[in-house]
N, C-alpha and C positions, 0 to 999 in steps of 0.2 A: 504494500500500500504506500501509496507517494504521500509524502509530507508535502500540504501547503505553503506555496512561499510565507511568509511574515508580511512584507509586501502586499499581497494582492488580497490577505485578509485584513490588513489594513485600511485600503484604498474602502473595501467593501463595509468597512465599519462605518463609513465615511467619513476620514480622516483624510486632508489632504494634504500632500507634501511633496508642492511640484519639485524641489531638488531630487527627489528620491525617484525618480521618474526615471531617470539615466539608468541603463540596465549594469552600467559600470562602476554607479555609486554607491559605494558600501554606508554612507553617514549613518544609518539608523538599524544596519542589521542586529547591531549587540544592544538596542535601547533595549529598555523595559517599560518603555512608556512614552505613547505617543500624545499628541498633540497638534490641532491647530487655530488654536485661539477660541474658538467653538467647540468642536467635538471631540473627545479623547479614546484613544481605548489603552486596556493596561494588559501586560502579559500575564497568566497567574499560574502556577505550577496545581494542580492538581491535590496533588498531595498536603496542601497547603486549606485547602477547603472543607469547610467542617458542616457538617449537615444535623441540625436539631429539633425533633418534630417539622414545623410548617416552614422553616429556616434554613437557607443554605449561604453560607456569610465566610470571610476568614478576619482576624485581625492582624492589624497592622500595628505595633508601638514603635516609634522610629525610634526611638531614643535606646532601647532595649535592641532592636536588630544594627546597631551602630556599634555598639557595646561587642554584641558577640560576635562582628565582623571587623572589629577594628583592624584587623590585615586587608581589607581590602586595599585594593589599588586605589590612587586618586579618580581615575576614569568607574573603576564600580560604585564609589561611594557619589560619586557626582550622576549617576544615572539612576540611583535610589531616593537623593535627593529629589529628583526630577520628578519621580513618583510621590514621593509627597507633596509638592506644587501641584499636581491634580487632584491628589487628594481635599487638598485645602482650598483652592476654587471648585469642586465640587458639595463639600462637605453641608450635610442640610440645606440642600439649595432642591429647588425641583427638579435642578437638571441630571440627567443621568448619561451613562456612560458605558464603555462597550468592552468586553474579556473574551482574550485568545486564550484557552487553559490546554494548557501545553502538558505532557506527560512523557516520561524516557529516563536517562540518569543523570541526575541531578551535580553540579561540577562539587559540589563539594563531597560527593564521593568519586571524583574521578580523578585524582594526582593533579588536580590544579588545572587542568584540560577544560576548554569550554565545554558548557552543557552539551550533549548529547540529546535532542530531541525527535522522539521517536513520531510521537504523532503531535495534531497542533488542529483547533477547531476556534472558530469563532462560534461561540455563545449566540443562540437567536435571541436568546432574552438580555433586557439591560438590566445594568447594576447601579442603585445609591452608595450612596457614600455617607453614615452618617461617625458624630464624634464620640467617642465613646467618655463613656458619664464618671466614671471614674478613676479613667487614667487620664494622660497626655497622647491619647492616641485614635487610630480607625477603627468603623468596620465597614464592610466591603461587601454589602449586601445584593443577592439575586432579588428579583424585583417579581419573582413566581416562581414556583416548585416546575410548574409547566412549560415546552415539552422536559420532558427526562435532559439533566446539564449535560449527562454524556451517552457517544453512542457506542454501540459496541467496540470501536477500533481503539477504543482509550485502551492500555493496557491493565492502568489501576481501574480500569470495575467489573475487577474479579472480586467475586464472594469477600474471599478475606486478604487483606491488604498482607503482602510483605514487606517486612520492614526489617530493620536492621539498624544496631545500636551498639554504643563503646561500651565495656566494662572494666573497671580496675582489675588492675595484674594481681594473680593468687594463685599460687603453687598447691594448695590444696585442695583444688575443685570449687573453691567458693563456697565452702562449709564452714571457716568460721573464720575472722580475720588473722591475714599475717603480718599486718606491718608493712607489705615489702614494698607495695606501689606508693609507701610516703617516700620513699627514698627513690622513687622516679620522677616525680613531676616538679612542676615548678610550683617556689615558693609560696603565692597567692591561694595554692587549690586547697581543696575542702580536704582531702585525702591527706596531706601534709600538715593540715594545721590542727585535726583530729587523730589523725594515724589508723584511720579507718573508713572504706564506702559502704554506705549501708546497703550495695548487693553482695557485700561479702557472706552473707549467709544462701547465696542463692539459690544452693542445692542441698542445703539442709537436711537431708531426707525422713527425720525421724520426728521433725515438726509439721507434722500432716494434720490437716481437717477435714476429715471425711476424703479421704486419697487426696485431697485440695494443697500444693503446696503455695502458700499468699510469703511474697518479696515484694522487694524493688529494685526499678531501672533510671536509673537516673536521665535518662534518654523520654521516655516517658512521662518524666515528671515534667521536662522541660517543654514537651509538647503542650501540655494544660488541658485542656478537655477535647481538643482533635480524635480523641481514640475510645472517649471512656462509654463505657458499657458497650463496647464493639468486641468483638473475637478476632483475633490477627494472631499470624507468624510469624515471631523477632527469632533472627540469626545475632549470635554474639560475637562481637570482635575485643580481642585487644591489644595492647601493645608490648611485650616484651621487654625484659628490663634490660641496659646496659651493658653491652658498648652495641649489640644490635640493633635495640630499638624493633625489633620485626614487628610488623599487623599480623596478627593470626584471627585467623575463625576458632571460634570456642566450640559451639554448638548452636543449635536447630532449636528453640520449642515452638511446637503445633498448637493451635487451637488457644489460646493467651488470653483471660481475658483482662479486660483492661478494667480495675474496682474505681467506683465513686467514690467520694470521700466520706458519708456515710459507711459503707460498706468498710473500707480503711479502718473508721475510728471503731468500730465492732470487732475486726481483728486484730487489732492494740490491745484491746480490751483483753482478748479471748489470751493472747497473747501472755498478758501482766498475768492474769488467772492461771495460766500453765506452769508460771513461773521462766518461763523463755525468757522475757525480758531480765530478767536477773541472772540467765544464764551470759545473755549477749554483753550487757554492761561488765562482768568480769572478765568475757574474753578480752572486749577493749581495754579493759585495763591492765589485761596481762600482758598486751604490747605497747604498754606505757602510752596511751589512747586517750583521748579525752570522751566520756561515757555520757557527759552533759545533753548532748544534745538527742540521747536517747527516752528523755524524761521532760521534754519542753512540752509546754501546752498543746501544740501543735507539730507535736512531731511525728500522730500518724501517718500525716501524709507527705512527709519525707521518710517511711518506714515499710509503706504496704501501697502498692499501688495498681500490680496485676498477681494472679491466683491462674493455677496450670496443674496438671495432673502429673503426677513423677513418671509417669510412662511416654508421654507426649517430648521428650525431651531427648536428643540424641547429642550425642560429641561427635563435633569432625574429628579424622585423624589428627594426630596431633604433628604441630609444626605445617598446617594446612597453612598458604598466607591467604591474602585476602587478593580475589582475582582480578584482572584486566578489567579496568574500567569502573570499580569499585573502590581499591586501594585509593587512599591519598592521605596527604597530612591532614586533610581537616579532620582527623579522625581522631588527631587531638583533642575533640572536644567530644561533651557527654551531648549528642545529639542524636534524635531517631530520625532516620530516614526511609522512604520507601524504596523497594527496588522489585525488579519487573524477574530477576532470576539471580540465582548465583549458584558454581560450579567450585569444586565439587560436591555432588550432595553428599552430606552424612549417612555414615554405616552404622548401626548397633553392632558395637563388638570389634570395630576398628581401633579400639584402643581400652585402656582401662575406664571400666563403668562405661561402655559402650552406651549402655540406655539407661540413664538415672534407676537402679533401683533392682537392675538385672542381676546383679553378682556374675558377670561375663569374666572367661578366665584369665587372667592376670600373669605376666611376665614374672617368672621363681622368683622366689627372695621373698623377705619377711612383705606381710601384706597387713592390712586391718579391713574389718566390713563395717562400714557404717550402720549404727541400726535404724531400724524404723517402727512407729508408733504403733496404737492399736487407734484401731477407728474411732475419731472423737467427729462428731456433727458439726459442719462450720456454720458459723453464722446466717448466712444467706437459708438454709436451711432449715433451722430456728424457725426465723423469723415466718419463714412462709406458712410451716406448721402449726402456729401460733396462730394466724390469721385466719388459714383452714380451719381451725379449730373455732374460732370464734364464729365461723362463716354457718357451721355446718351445726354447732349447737343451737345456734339463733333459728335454723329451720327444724332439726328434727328434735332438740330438748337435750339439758346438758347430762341426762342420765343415757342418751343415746349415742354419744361419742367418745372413744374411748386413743388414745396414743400409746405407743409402742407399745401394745398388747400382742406377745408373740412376737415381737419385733416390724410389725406393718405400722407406715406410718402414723396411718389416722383409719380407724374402722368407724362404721356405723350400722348399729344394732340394734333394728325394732322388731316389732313382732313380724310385718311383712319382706322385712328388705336387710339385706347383709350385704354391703357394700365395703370394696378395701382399696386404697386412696394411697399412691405412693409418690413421693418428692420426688424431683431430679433438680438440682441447681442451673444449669448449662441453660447456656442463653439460644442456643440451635436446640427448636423444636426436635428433629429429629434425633440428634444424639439421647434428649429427654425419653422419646419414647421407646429406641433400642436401650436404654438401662431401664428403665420402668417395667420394661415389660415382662423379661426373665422370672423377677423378683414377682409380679402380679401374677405369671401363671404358674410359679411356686407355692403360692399361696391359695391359688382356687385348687389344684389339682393335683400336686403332687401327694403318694397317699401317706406319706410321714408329717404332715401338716394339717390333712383335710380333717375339718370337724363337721359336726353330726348335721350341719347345715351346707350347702352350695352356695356362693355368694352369688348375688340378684345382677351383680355389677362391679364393676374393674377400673379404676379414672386414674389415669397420669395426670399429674400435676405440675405444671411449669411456671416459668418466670415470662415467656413471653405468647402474643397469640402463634396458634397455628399458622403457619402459607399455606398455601393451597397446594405443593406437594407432601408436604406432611398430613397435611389435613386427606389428601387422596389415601395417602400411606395409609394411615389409623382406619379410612372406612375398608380400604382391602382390608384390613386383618380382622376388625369386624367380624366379617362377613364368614367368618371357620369359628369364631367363638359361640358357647350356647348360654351366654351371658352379654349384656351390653357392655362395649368397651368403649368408654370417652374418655374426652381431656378437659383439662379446666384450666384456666390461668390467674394464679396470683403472685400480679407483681408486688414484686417490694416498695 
């Protein structure tokens, strides 16, 4: 598929700029932002665009992307400039304005190389501009959900974004801090002036919630609400300490999701209750660490910010670098980005702990296993059960519902009806109803369970609604049950 000139979606924005007319004049190929005194349109990456209920918008705070690009050149920082002069003759006015959202690999993961742009659309719909209320900064608002912002040839609108993100260096798998990446960075970073990142527990394996391991990514954080309560695949990169310096790829996790900050301060919680938090603060201390900022008012959400399953998780081989067109110095920084593929894929079993959790065999010599927990409920969990519960006494009476009787989440038991109601956390319907369901026809049928009654009905329980192939899905299986099988949703 051919890439649109820049040019002739320009011209088509209706932007004019007889100079640029010359088929030999490069002036305006590297802007980001055009203009002619009247009509503008601006270039917007993709990845950049965050979508919330009836809202598709991104933000701008110049003052903050000044900050974390201050290596730019004098030619980038004066063409972002230029973009906030549009910004600002736009800015709560009626007039609106016109977006090429561009999608491919972004230059700051490509060694300093100009961007790589794969595909490139101009927007039928226009965008405002208005100011935002309480910073110094944009937002960059579509002006209708309608048509769809992208069409198929976009590469990011596939189902789950890949993304890719730094990690501090940790010789131990990222199981509990070592100290060692203070003695790589420079003096200003947070790793240095604590002696500890808070994804140095990454892989934890023995602090599970319901198989649920909840971390953080500093990559993540920085993003701000671009991801959260989305499912995405983050690859881990980092840097290597001294005199190489190498990128390496760490690992692969599938299926991510990304926690609100509710959800966050619920696993702080669950956290302090475990007593975990009192383990972490002694490791920081044991690499002479400053443990303070594990106890700030606000420091679940610099502590918890995505939750993944221990199995979802692969290691590249090790010593894997990071590939053509990916690698670069900007990797120096704790940023997440998207990316459309990266090579080589991860193996289970290519090296030690192949797949979080596998005990895959290990090169002789003395070894340790990490252990792991016994099933404890996480929150999100709880909380859904809890509301079930309230849902379902309010209709059939609080002497007719009954929790983890037999270990089924939530039954209900009257004189006509025996119904058994099981959670799944996971934000994809379908994943909900391939675990739900095992467990629900264990429960009506298997005969080391079965009591002297058949349940009347079968209900999966989720976080989000059905789609319409799930929703097809649930009524095929249906249709072989001698029981009604539904789904219900309650959000959090």
């Amino acid at each position: 598929m051919s890439v649109p000139k820049l040019k002739d979606l320009v011209r088509e924005a209706g932007v004019i700029l007889p100079d640029w007319e010359s088929p030999s004049n490069p002036k305006y190929c590297y802007e980001w932002a055009f203009s002619d005194g009247q009509n503008a349109v601006l270039t917007q990456w993709y990845r950049d665009i965050q979508q919330e209920g009836s809202r598709i918008y991104c933000e701008i705070i110049p003052d903050d992307v000044l900050q974390e690009f201050s290596d730019w050149s004098g030619r980038q920082r004066n063409r972002f400039l230029r973009v906030v002069q549009i910004f600002e003759q736009f800015a709560d006015t009626d007039d609106s304005l016109r977006v090429v959202v561009v999608s491919g690999i972004h230059r700051f993961l490509s060694e300093g190389k100009p961007d790589k742009v794969k595909r490139r659309q101009l927007d039928p719909v226009t965008w405002k501009v208005h100011r935002m209320q309480d910073r110094e900064g944009f937002v960059l608002e579509r002006s209708s959900l309608n048509p769809p912002l992208l069409n198929p040839g976009l590469e990011e609108a596939k189902n789950t974004p890949q993304l890719i993100t730094r990690i501090a260096y940790n010789s131990e798998d990222w199981h509990h801090p070592t100290g060692e990446a203070a003695n790589e960075e420079g003096k200003s970073s947070y790793v240095v002036k604590m002696r500890f990142g808070h994804e140095e527990w990454l892989f934890r394996n023995e602090w599970l919630l319901d198989g649920w391991r909840y971390s953080f990514l500093q990559g993540v954080h920085k993003g701000g609400k671009r991801y959260e309560n989305q499912v995405v695949d983050i690859d881990l990169c980092t840097i290597m300490p001294a005199p190489g310096r190498e990128r390496r790829l760490v690992a692969r996790i599938a299926d991510v999701e990304v926690l609100s900050e509710p959800q966050a301060k619920e696993v702080y919680q669950r956290f302090e209750e475990n007593g975990w938090l009192d383990q972490m603060e002694a490791e920081v201390r044991g690499e002479d660490g400053n443990s303070q900022p594990l106890r700030s008012p606000t420091t679940f959400r610099e502590m918890f910010n995505i939750r993944f399953k221990a199995d979802k998780v692969s290691f590249y081989p090790k010593g894997t670098p990071l590939t053509e067109g990916i690698s670069a110095s900007q990797v120096n920084r704790y940023q997440i980005f998207n990316i459309t593929e990266i090579s080589p894929e991860p193996t289970a079993g290519s090296r030690t702990r192949g797949r979080i959790g596998q005990g895959h065999v290990e090169p002789a010599g003395p070894r340790t296993r990490r252990p792991t927990s016994a099933t404890t409920y996480t929150p999100e969990h709880q909380n859904i059960q809890r509301k079930l519960v309230e849902k379902l006494k309010s209709e059939y009476g609080p002497d007719s519902v009954l929790a983890e009787q037999d270990f089924v989440d939530v039954r209900v038991e009257t004189e006509q009806e025996l119904i058994y109601y099981e959670i799944k956390t996971e934000l994809d319907p379908r994943l909900v109803i391939r675990q739900a369901l095992g467990q629900l026809l264990e429960y009506a049928f298997y005969q080391g369970r079965r009591e002297t009654r058949t349940p009347t009905g079968l209900v999966i329980v989720g976080r989000c609604p059905l789609d319409q192939d799930s929703d097809a899905y649930l009524r095929e299986i249906d249709r072989f049950l001698p029981m009604p099988l539904t789904y219900m949703e309650i959000s959090l």
